[in-house]
Structures are given as structure tokens and as C-alpha cells.
C-alpha positions as CSV (number, residue, x, y, z in Angstrom):
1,X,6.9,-12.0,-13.0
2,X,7.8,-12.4,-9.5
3,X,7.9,-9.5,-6.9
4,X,7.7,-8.5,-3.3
5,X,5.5,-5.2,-3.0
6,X,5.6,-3.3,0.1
7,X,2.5,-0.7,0.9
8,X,2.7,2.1,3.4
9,X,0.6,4.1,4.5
10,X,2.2,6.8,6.7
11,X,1.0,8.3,10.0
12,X,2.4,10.3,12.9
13,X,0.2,8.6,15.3
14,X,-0.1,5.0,13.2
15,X,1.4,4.3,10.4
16,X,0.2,1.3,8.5
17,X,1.8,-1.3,6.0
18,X,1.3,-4.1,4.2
19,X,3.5,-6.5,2.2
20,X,1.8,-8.7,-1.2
21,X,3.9,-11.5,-3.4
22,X,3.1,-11.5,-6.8
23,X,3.3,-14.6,-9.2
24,X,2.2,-13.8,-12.6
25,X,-1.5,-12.5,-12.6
26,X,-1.9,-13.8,-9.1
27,X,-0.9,-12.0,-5.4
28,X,-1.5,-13.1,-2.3
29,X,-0.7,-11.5,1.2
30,X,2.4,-11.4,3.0
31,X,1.8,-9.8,6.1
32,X,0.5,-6.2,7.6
33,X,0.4,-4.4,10.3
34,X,0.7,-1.1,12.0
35,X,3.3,0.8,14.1
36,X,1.7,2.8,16.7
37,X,3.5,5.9,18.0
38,X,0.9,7.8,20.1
39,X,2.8,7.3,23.4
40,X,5.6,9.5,21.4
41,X,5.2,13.2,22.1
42,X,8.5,14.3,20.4
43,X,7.6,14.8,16.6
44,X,11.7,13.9,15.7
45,X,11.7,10.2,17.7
46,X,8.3,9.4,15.9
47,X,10.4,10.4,12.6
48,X,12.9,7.7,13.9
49,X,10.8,4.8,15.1
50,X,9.3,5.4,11.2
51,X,12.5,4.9,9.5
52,X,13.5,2.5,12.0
53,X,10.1,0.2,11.8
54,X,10.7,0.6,7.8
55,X,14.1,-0.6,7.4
56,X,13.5,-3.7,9.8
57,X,10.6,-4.2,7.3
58,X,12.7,-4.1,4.4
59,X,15.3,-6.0,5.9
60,X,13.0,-9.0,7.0
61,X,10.9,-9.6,3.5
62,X,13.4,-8.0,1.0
63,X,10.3,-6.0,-1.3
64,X,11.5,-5.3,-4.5
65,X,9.5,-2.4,-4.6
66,X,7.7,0.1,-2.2
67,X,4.4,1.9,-2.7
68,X,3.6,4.9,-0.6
69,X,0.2,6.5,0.0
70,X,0.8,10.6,-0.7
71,X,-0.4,13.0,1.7
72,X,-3.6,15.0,0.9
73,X,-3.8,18.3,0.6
74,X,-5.7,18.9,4.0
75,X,-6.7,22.6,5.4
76,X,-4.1,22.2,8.2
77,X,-0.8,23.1,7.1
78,X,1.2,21.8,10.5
79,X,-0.7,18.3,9.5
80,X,0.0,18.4,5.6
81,X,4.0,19.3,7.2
82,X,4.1,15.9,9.3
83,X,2.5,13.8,7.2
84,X,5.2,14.6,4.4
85,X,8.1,13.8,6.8
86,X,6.5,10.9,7.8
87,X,6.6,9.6,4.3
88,X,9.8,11.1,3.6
89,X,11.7,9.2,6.4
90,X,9.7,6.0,5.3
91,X,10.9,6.6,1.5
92,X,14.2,7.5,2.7
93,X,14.6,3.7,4.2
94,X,13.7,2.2,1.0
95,X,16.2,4.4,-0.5
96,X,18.7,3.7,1.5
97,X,18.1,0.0,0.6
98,X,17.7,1.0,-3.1
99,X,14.2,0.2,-3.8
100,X,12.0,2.2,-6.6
101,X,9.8,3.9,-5.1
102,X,6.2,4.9,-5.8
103,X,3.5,7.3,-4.7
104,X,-0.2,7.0,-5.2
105,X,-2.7,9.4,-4.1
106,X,-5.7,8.4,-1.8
107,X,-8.1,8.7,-4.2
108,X,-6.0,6.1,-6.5
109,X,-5.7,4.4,-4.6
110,X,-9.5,3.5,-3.2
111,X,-9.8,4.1,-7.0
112,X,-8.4,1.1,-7.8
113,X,-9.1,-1.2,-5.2
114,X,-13.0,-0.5,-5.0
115,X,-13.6,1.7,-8.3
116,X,-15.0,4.9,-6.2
117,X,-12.4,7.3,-5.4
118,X,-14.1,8.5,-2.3
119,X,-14.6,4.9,-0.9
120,X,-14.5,4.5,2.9
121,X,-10.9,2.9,4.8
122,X,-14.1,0.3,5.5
123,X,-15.1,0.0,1.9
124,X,-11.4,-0.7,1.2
125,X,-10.6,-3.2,3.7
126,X,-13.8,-5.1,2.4
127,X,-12.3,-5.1,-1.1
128,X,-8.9,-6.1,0.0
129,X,-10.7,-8.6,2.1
130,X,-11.7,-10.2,-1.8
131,X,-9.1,-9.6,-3.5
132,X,-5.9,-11.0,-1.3
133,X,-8.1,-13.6,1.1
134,X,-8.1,-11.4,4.6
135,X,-8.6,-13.9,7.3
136,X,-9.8,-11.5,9.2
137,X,-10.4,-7.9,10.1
138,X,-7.4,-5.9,11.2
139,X,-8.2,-3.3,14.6
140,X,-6.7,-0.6,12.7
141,X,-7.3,0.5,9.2
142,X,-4.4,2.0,8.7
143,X,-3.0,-1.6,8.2
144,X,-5.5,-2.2,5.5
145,X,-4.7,1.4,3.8
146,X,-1.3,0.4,3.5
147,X,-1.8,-2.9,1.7
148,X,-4.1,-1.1,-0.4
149,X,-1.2,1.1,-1.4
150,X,0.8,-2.4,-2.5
151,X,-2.4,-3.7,-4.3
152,X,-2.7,-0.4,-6.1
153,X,0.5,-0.9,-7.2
154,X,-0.1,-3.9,-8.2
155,X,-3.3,-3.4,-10.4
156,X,-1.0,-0.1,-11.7
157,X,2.1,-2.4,-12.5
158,X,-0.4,-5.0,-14.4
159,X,-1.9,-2.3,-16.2
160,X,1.2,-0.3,-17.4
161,X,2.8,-3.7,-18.4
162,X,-0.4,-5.1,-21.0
163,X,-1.2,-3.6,-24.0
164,X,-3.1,-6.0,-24.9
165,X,-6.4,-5.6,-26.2
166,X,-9.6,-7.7,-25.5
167,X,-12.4,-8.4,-28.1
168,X,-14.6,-9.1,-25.0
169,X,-14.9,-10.2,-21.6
170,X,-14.6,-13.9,-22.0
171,X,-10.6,-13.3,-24.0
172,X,-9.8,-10.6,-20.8
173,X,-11.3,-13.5,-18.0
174,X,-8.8,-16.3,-20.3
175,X,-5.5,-13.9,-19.5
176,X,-6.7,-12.7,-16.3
177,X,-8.6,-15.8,-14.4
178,X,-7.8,-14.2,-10.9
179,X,-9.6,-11.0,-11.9
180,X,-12.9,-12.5,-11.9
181,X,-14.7,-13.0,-8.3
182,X,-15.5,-16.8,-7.5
């Protein structure tokens, strides 16, 4: 199986992403980055520049699918309110270029990148830094939570698709060399 995964993690201030290929059992990274939109004070042109920033993604590297970190339910409701647009305009430009979309919590996520669920953004760039060969470390984090989000996808999409069943961890290492850390 061949695929282009596209991770996002969205902001209001910086919104992060991250693009993974995958060939068979193994991925390797695309690209990732951030769009910063602090020197925006109008709530509605940050909305744009989001959609905008998205679609250019999209259009450059094609993903066949996109994988979107969900907000969490914070104690600030005006936060919870612009995080959820901000995902919603950057789900609304994959829809518009017809790509299945799919949301992961941040606990999944870190979940299943580090196996702790309340792993730091550090912790998670570290892990990512293992798993897809990070040259090196990104300024923001945001850009790491993103490709997290693909990766998470990833590891979901693998899972989901085997239901195969191992009599130990040498027959599970044989299907899934890249799994195991050299």
C-alpha cells in the first residue's frame, strides 16, 4: 500500500503540519512545518491564511488522506471556540479537495507515538525523531505535533488493516521489520 498522509495540528497562533509517505510497513517523512499567524489580530483572516496555507499544501504533495489533531476540552470556552474553527477551515480544504478525513485526540495521539498518553510535545518529537529519521529538531513543536497526527494515523491505518495474529515476538518482528528499533 502506497499513501500520502497529511498531519495537522491546528492553532490560531501556529498551526503545525506534517506530511509522511508510506510504502508497505515502512514511512518515511515528507516534509513539516508550521504557519505562524501571531502578527494577525483579526480572528476571520487567521481562519483564511488556515484554509489558504492548507489547500496550497494539498495542492503541492496531493495526500491521499488527512489526519487532524481534535481540540481538547480546555476550561476556556472562547479557546475550545477557536480551536474548532481552526480545524474546521483546515478540514474544510481537504474537503474541498475530497480527501477522507480523520481526527485523533491528543491523548491518541501521544498514545501512539510514545505509548503514554500524557507524553510531553518534547517526548513526542523525540519519538518521531526515531520513528521517521528527523534530521533535526524543528523550533516549533507544533510542527512535530502535526506529523504526529500523520504517524498516528499511520500506526491506526496498520492496525485496523491486520488481523493477523502473532504466536510471538520473533513471527510479529518477520511481518513488521521496521517496527523494531536498530
Amino acid at each position: 500500500m502506497e499513501r500520502i498522509i497529511l498531519g495537522i495540528d491546528p492553532g490560531t497562533n501556529i498551526m503545525g503540519y506534517g506530511l509522511i509517505h508510506q510504502s508497505g510497513n515502512t514511512i518515511r517523512l515528507i516534509t513539516m512545518g508550521i504557519l505562524k499567524l501571531g502578527s494577525y489580530d483579526n480572528h476571520a483572516l487567521k481562519l483564511k491564511k488556515i484554509f489558504e496555507r492548507t489547500l496550497g499544501i494539498i495542492e503541492e504533495y496531493n495526500p491521499d488522506e488527512m489526519a487532524l489533531e481534535a481540540p481538547f476540552f480546555g476550561k476556556n470556552v472562547q479557546s475550545m471556540l477557536k480551536l474548532g474553527r481552526a480545524q474546521g477551515v483546515a478540514m474544510a480544504a481537504g474537503l474541498y479537495k475530497d480527501i477522507p478525513i480523520f481526527e485523533y485526540s491528543p491523548k491518541k495521539i501521544k498514545q501512539s507515538i510514545t505509548g503514554n498518553g500524557n507524553a510531553s510535545k518534547e517526548q513526542v518529537a523525540a519519538m518521531l525523531g526515531n520513528i521517521v529519521q528527523i534530521d533535526e529538531s524543528p523550533k516549533y513543536l507544533d510542527a512535530t505535533d502535526g506529523l504526529a497526527a500523520a504517524v498516528c494515523h499511520y500506526f491506526q491505518g496498520s492496525a485496523i488493516k491486520t488481523n493477523t495474529s502473532y504466536s510471538g515476538w520473533k513471527s510479529f518482528l518477520q511481518d513488521n521489520p521496521d517496527r523494531q528499533k536498530k
